[in-house]
N, C-alpha and C positions, 0 to 999 in steps of 0.2 A: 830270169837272170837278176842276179843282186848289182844294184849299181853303184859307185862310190862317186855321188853326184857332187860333193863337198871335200872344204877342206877337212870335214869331221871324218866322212869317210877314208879318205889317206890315213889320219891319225887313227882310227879304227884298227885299215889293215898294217897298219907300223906296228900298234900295239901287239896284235895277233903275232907278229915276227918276235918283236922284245919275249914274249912269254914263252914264246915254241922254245927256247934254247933252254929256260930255267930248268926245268925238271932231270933233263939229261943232260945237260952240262955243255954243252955243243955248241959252238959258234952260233951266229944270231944267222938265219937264212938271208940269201941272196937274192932278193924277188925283186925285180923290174915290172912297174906296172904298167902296161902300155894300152890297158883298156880299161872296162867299170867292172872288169871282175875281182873279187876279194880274194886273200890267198885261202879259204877256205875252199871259193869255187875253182879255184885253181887243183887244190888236192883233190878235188868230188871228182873233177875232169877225169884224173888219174885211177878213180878207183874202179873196179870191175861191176858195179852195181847191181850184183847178184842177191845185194839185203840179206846175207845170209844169217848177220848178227854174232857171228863166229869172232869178230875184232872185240865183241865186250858191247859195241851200241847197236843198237835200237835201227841200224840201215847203214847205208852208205853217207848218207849226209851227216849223220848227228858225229861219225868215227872222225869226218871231214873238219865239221867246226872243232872235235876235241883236238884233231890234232893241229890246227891251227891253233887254237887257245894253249895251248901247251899242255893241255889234260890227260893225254896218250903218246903212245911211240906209235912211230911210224912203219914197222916190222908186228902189225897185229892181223894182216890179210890175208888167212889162205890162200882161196882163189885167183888171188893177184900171186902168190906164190914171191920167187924171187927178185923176176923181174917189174913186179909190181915194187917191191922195195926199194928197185934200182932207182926205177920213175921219179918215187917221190924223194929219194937222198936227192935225186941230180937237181929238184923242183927246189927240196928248203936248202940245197948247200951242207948233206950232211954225208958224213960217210957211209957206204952199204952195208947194212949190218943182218945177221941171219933172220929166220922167222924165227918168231916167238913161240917155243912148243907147245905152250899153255894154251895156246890159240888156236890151234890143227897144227895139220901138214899139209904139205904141197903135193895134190894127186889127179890124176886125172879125173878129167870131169865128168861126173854121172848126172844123168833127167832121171825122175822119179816115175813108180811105173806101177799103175796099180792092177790087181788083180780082180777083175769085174765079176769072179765067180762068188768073192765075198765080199766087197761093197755093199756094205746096207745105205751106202745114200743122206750119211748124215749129215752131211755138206761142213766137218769141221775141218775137214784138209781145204776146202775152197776157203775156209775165211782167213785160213793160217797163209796161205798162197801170196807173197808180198808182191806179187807180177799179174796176178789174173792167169794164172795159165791154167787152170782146173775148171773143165765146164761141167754141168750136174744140174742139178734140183732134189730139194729133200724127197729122199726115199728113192730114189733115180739114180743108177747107176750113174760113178763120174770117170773122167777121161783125161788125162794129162793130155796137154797140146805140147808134145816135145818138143818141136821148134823155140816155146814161149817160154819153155823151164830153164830156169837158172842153174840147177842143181842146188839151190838153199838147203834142202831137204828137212824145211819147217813143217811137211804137209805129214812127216814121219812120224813124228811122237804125240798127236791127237790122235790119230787115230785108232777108234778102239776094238775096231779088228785085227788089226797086221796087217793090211791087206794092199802096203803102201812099200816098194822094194827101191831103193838106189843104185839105178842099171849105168855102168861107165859105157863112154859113148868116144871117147878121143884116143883110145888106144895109150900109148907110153904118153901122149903132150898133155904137158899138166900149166897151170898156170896161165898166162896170156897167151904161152901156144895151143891152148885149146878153148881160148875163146877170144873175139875178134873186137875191136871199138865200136865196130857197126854189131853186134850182140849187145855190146854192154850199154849204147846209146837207144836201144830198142829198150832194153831191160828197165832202161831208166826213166824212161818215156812213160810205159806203164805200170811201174812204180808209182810218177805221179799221179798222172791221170786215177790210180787206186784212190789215193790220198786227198785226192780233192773232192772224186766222188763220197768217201766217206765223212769230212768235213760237210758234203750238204746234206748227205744224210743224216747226222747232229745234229746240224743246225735245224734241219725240219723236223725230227722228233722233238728238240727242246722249244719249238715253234708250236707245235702242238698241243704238248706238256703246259704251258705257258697260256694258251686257249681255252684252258677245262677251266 
């Protein structure tokens, strides 16, 4: 959790409100802060954490700080669909405005689903996987944990068989009615936990590098 232990940090997330309105012209957001979260972790709260990188960044958190920074609109979420949109107008104080077509569309949700007759085991959908949900070993057939899949469908375009299908799973609900807080807090969870583990894997490769 990001804290705002200062009077720097208020001035921080003030800042972050003054800039959110430049770009689109929109009144300055209405944010009451009544803990040490920023209003960036305020909008991550809000996002569906599925990392699918479809908003234009790099996860859920980096779409989080731009649109706090005022670097994005707030109608760049698939997954989140419409009523993700709703979320966050009602969070910065702005009107609801459509999704972005540039971005997707709003559809029901598919887990990725591979075909183990042609898996060669190259393990490039496991490193593309921003959640861990693809178990394997090189040259080892791999295995989507559908529970653990987002539906990103990052694991799709590495690989260099085909051998990699996006099977919908929610019927007609698309958006937050087909997927839950307690998903996207799970989602998020090992997200991190990804992310830190490859931070020490760096670190101890360039620990090593560094030893010759």
């Amino acid at each position: 959790m990001r804290e705002i232990g200062d009077n720097r940090g208020l001035a921080n997330l003030s800042g972050h409100v003054r800039r959110g309105r430049e770009p689109f012209g929109a009144a300055a957001p209405v944010v009451t802060v009544t803990d040490s979260k920023t209003l960036a972790d305020r909008i991550e709260d809000l996002l569906p954490q599925t990392q699918c990188t479809k908003c234009g960044y790099d996860g859920c958190r980096p779409y989080a700080d731009a649109i706090a920074a005022g670097d994005a609109n707030y109608n760049q979420c698939p997954p989140g669909g419409a009523e993700g949109i709703a979320r966050l107008a009602k969070l910065l104080g702005k009107p609801v405005i459509p999704l972005n077509p540039v971005n997707g569309t709003e559809h029901p949700r598919a887990v990725a689903f591979i075909d183990e007759n042609l898996c060669i085991g190259c393990t490039l959908c496991m490193q593309a996987c921003p959640v861990d949900a693809i178990v394997g070993a090189p040259k080892q057939m791999h295995t989507i944990v559908e529970s653990l899949c987002t539906g990103c469908d990052l694991c799709v375009p590495p690989c260099p068989v085909d051998c990699i299908a996006m099977v919908p799973v929610t019927g007609d609900r698309t958006g937050w009615d087909a997927w839950s807080q307690e998903q996207a807090d799970a989602a998020r969870e090992r997200h991190d936990r990804r992310l830190a583990r490859q931070r020490r894997e760096r670190e101890a490769a360039e620990a090593r590098a560094a030893a010759r």
